[in-house]
N, C-alpha and C positions, 0 to 999 in steps of 0.2 A: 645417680646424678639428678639435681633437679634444678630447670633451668628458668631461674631468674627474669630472664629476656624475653621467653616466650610465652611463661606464666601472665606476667606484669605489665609485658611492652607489645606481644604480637608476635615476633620474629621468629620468622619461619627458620627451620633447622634442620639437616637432612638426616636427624633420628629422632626426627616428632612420631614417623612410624612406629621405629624401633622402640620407643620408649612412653611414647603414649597413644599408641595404637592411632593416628593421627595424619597419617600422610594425607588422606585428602585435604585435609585442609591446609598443605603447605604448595608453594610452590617450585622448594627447591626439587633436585632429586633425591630420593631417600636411596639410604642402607638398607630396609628393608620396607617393605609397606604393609606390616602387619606386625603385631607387638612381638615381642623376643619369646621365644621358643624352650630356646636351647641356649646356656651362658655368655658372654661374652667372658673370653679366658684370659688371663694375663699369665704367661710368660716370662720367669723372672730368667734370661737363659742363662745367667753365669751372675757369681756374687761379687764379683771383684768391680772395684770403682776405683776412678782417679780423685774420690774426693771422700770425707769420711763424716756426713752430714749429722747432726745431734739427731733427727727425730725420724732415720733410716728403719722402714721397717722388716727391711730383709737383715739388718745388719752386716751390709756389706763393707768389703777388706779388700785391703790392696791384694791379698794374696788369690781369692776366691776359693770356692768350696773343690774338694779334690772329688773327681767325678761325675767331673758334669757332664749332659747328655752331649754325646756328639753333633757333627753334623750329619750326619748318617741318622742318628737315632732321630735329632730335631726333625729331619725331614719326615721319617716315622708318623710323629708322634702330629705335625699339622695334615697328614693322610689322616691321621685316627680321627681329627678334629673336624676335619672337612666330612667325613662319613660319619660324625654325629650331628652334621649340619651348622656347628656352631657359628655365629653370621660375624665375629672381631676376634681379633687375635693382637693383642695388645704387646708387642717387645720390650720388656722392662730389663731391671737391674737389680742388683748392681746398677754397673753403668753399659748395659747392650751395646754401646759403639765400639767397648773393646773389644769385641768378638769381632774376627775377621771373615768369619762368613757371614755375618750379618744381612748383606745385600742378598748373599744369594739364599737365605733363606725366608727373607722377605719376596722374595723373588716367583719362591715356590709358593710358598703363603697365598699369594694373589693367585697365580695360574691354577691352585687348587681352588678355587673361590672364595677366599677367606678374604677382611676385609685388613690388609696386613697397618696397621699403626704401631708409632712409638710414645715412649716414656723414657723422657733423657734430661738429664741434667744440662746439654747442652756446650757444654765446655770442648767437647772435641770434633763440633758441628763446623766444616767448613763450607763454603758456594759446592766447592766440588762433589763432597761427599752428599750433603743436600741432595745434588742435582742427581749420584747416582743411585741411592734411595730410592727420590722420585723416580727415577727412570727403570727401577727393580717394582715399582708397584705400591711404596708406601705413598697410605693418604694423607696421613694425619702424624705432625709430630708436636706432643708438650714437652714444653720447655722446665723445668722447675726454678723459680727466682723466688727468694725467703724473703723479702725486703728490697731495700734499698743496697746500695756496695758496701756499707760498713757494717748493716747487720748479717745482711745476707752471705757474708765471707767468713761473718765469725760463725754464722748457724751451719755452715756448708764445711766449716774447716780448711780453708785454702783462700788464701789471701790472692785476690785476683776471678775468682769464680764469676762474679756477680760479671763484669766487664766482657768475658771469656763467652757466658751466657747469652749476654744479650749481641753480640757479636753471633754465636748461633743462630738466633733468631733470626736476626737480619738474613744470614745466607739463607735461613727456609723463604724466607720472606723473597729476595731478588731471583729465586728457582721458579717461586710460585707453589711450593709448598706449604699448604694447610698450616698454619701453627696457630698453636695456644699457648698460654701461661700459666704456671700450676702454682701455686701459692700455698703454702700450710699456715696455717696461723696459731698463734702459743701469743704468753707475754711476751718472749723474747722479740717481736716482731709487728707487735699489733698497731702501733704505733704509725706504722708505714705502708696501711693500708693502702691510703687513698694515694700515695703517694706510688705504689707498684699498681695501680687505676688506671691513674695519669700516663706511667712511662708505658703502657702497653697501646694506651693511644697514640702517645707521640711518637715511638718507633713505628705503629702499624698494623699491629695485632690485634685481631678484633673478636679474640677469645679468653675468656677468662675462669680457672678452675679456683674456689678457695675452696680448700680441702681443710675440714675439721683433724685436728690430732687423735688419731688413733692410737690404742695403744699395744702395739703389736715390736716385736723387734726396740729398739735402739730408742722409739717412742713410747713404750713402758716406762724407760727411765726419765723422761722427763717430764712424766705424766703430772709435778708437780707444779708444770712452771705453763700445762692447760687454761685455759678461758678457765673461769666462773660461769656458773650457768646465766646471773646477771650480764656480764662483759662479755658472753657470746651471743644475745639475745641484742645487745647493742650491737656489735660489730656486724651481726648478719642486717638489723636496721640499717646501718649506713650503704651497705653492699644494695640494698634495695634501693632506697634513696638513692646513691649514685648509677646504678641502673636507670633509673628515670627520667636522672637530670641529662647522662648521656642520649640518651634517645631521644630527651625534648631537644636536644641543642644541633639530632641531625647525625649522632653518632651509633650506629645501630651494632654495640657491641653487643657480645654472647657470653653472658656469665651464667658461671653455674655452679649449685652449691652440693659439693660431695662429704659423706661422711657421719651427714646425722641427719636421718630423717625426723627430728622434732620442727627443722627447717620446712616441712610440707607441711606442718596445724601451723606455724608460725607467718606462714603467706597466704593462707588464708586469712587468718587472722588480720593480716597489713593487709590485704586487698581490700578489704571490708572496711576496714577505715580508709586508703589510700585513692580506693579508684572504684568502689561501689559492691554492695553485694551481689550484685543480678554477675558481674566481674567473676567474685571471690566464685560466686557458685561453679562457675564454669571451670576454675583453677581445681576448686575439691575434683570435679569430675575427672580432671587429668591429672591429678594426682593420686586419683583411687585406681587408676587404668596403671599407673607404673610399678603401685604394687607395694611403696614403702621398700624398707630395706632390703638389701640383696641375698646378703651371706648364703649360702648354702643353694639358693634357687638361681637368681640369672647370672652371679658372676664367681668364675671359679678363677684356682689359681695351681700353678705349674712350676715347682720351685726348681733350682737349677740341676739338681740332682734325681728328676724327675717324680718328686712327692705330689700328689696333689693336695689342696686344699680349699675349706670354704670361700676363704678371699683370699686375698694377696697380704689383707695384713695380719692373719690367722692362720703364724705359718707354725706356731708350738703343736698342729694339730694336723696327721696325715689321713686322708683316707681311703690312700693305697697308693701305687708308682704305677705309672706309666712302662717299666720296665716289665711290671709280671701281669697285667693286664692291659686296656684301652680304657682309653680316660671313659669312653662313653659306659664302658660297664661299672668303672669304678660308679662315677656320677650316678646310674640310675640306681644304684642300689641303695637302699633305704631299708638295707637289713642293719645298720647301725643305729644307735636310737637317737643320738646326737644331731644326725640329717634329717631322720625322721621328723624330729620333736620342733626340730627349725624350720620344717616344710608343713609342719603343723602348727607355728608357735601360738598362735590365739587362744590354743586351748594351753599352754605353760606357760606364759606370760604373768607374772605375780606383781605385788603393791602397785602402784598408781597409773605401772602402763595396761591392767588388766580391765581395769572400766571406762579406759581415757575416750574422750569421742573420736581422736584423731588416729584412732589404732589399725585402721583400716587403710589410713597413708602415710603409716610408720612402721607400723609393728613392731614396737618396742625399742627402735633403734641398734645401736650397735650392741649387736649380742658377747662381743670380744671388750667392751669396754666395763659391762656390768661383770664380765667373768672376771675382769680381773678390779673391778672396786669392789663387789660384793662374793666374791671365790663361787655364784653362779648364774650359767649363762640365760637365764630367765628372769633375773633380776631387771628393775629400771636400769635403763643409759642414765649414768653420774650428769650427763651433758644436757639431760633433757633439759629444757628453758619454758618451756610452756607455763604458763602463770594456773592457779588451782582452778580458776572459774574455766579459765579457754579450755582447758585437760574436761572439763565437767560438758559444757555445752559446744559445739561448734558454734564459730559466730555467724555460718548460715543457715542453721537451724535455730537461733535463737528470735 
């Protein structure tokens, strides 16, 4: 994740630590006060959803996968987490609120130290359920909204979702529940940007995820209906720009941009024109402290059947269960040469992301998007936007 608001605007955030080695100079309290260690995991605990979204990358089903970990094992498996230190444990889906022990393994989640959050669609978030969440120890829940209510019903598949949603929100919101807004953006929905901006301020919400389309799961398939590298290079512009104009007007939201780090050369870049280089320089610096892309080093994933894998949307690829070892062993092992070569990629990085200047707060971007436009995973991200000069010089070093 890289965040928009605290890059461009100041705003303090309490994983400036976690993420840019950074807590002193925030005033909130931090998640941790030194950079990430050890992954942030996601969690996918069951695949079953009440809704059947086009660009889902677990491809989840009303039915969900036969064998998923229990409660029993789930509790397991966040002891294994907590004694590999991991500092988030992120509850996904499917849709996570259909598990009925949800609370109480969020519950556990936190009493072990883990920093217990969700990922929900929202749809079956009531005040109540909110409040007992909140009161099992969750801090944080995103909400996902696709648009506006006529797109976001058709991208989500259930006529009524978009309403359902923001009705969630609201109850995190009257608990005092953390929330944010998750947003994917494709053509099907780009149009409604500014317009899902807007409704996150007038409800209340003063977090904002636009998640790049990955293509992993159910978003493979509509890898065709993606940004342009042009019309994502725009749409992350406006995301900037209305970042700005929020904060000059007094509104100090938190947006933040996941999914492609060509987004960390590309604000450099806008700082540099936007608000000064002596600025931009300071952004490189916290942008070279996060590290660029995740896959394989700070964020893992836990699918419902107990597989792990590199991320959460890089689930055609296992590298080993939780069932016949601990996640901390699977993870350290770097006898596979796929983890290896990703915990090395500077040295297998080929065409234009191998001499780019911004490779050291990217590293090549999504390594799951070039495996699957060019069949390997050290190819250029399709998604990179970066113009031939910016790729050749940083504009603070020029």
């Amino acid at each position: 994740m890289i965040s928009v608001s605290k890059l461009l605007c100041g705003l303090d955030a309490e994983s400036d630590g976690l993420r840019y080695d950074a807590a002193d100079d925030s005033k909130k309290p931090q998640i941790t006060d030194d950079r990430q260690r050890r992954p942030v995991v996601v969690w996918n605990t069951t695949k079953r959803c009440n809704l059947r979204c086009e660009h889902c990358y677990a491809a989840a089903d009303a039915e969900g996968a036969p064998g998923e970990l229990s409660t029993a094992e789930g509790r397991a498996l966040i002891d294994d987490l907590a004694e590999f230190d991991v500092p988030v444990l992120l509850f996904s889906g499917g849709e996570p609120l259909v598990r009925e022990d949800l609370t109480e393994l969020v519950s556990y989640a936190a009493d072990r130290g883990l920093r217990p959050v969700l990922s929900t669609n929202g749809t079956l978030l009531t005040r109540d359920r909110a409040r007992e969440l909140q009161d099992a120890g969750l801090q944080y829940a995103g909400i996902s909204v696709d648009g506006l209510s006529e797109r976001n019903d058709r991208i989500r598949g259930e006529e009524g979702a978009f309403d359902a949603a923001v009705r969630g929100i609201e109850a995190c919101l009257d608990v005092g529940l953390k929330t944010g807004l998750r947003y994917t953006i494709t053509e099907h929905n780009v149009v409604d940007l500014e317009g899902v901006v807007d409704l996150l301020v007038d409800v209340g919400v003063d977090r904002f995820c636009f998640y790049h389309l990955d293509y992993g799961g159910r978003g493979a398939d509509i890898s065709d209906v993606d940004l342009s590298p042009a019309a994502t290079r725009e749409a992350v512009t406006r995301l900037c720009d209305l970042t700005r104009e929020y904060h000059a007007d007094g509104e100090e939201i938190e947006t933040l941009l996941v999914g492609n780090y060509a987004d960390a050369g590309y604000l450099v870049e806008y700082a540099d024109r936007a608000v000064g280089t002596d600025q931009a320089r300071r952004i490189r610096e916290y942008l070279r402290r996060n590290g660029g892309d995740p896959a394989g080093e700070r964020v893992a994933d836990v699918d419902p059947v107990g597989n792990v894998h590199l991320t959460q949307f890089w689930q055609g690829y296992a590298l080993g269960n939780v069932r016949d070892r601990s996640f901390g062993s699977i993870w350290s092992d770097e006898s596979n040469p796929l983890v290896s070569a990703l915990r090395n990629r500077e040295d297998h990085l080929k065409g234009k992301c191998r001499d780019c200047a911004y490779q050291d707060v990217c590293r090549g971007g999504s390594r799951l998007r070039a495996l699957a436009a060019h069949d390997d995973p050290f190819a250029p991200d399709p998604k990179c936007y970066l113009e031939e000069g910016e790729r050749a010089v940083s504009a603070v070093d020029s």
